[in-house]
C-alpha positions in Angstrom: 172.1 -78.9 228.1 170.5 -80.2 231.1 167.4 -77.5 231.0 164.5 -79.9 232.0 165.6 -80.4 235.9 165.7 -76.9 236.2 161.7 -76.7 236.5 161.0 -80.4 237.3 163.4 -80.7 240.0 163.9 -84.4 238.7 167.2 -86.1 237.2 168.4 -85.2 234.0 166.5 -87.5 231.7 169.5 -88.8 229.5 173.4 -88.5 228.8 176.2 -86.5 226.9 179.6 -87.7 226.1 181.4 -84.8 224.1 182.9 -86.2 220.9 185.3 -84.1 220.7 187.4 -82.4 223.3 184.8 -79.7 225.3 184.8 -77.2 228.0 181.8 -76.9 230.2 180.4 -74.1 232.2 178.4 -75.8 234.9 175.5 -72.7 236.2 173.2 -74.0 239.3 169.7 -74.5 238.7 169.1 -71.3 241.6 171.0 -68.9 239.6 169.7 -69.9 235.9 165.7 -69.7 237.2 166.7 -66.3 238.8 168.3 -65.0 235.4 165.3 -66.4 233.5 163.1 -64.6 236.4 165.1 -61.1 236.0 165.9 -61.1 232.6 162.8 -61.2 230.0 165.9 -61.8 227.1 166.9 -64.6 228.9 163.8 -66.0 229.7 162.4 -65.9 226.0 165.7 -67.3 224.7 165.4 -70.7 227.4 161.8 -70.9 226.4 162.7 -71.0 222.7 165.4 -73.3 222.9 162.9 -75.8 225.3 160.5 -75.3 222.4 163.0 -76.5 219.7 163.9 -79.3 221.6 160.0 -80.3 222.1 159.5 -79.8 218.5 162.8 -82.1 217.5 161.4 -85.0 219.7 158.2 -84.9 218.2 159.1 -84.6 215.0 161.9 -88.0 215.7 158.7 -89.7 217.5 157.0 -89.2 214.3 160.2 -90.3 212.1 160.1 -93.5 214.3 156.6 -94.7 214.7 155.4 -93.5 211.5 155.7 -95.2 208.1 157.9 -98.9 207.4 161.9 -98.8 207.9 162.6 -97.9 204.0 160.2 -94.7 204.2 162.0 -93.0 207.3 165.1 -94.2 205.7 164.4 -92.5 202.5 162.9 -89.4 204.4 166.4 -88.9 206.1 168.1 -89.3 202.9 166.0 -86.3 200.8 166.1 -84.3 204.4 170.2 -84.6 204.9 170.5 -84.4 200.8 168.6 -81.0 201.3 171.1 -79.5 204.1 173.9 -81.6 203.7 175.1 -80.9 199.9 178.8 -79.9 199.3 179.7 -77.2 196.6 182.6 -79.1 195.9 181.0 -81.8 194.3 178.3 -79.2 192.8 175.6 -79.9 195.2 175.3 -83.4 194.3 176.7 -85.6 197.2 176.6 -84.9 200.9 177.7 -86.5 204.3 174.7 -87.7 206.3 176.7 -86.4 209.3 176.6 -89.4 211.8 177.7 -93.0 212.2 175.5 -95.6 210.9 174.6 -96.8 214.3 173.8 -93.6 215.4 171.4 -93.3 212.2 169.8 -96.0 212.9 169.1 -95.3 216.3 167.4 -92.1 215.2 165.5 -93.8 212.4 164.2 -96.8 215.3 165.7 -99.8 214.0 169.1 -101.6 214.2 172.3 -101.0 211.9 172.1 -104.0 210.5 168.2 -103.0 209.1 169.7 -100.1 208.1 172.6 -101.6 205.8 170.1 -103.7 204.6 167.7 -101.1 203.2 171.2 -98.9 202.0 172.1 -101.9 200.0 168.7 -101.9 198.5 168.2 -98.6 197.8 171.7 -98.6 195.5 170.3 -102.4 193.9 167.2 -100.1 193.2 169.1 -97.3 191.6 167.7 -94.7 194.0 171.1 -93.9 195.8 174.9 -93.8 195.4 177.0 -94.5 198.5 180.5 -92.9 198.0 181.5 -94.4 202.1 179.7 -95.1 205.4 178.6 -91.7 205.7 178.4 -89.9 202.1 175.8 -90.9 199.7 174.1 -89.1 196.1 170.4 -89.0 195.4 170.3 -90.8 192.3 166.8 -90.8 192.1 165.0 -87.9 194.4 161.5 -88.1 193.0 161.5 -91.7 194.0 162.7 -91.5 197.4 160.4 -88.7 198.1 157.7 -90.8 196.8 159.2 -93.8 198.9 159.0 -91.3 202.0 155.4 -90.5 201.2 156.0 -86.6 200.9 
């Protein structure tokens, strides 16, 4: 955390709150840019974690500005379905792995637009919702088509 005021020399741009309890190793911005200018490693390592992190905001600016509410929504759904499944329940359920309001946030809308298109999508068929957080893809082709993949 906090690599982009090590080169800009500006505040960091946002804000963590563990969720859990957390220890922290706090390294001044002096000492990292001299590891990263003495150690090639290190220095390949930063750049590809600042790469990852450019990638995953782009690819969430994307999510967000691209398509209507019930395609990013549906696009989360086959994403989290394809690296969220449990081999308890044989693959077939999975735990989107965040409160609603936090999913929301990332899809760009507002829980409530969220519960709305939820409660459409099991009306429709196309999903099963177990809770708040773990749902079943009862219909995969059709949220992929939804999603425009």
């Amino acid at each position: 955390m906090g690599e982009v005021p090590l080169f800009d020399g500006r505040p960091y741009p946002a804000t963590a709150i563990a969720a859990t309890d957390a220890q922290c190793l706090v390294l001044s911005a002096a000492s990292v840019r001299g590891l990263a200018s003495d150690n090639g490693v290190f220095a390949a390592l930063f750049m590809e974690r600042l790469s990852t992190r450019v990638r995953t905001l782009v690819d969430r600016l994307e999510r967000q500005t691209l398509g209507d509410g019930r395609s990013r929504l549906a696009a989360s759904l086959v994403g989290a379905s394809a690296v969220g499944t449990s081999a308890e329940s044989g693959g077939a359920d999975f735990d989107i792995g965040m409160t609603q309001e936090e999913w929301a946030e990332d899809l760009g809308t507002v829980r409530e637009v969220l519960a709305r298109e939820l409660r459409a999508m099991k009306d429709d068929g196309l999903i099963e919702q177990m809770d708040r957080r773990r749902f079943r893809l009862l219909r995969e082709d059709a949220l992929e088509e939804i999603a425009g993949a």
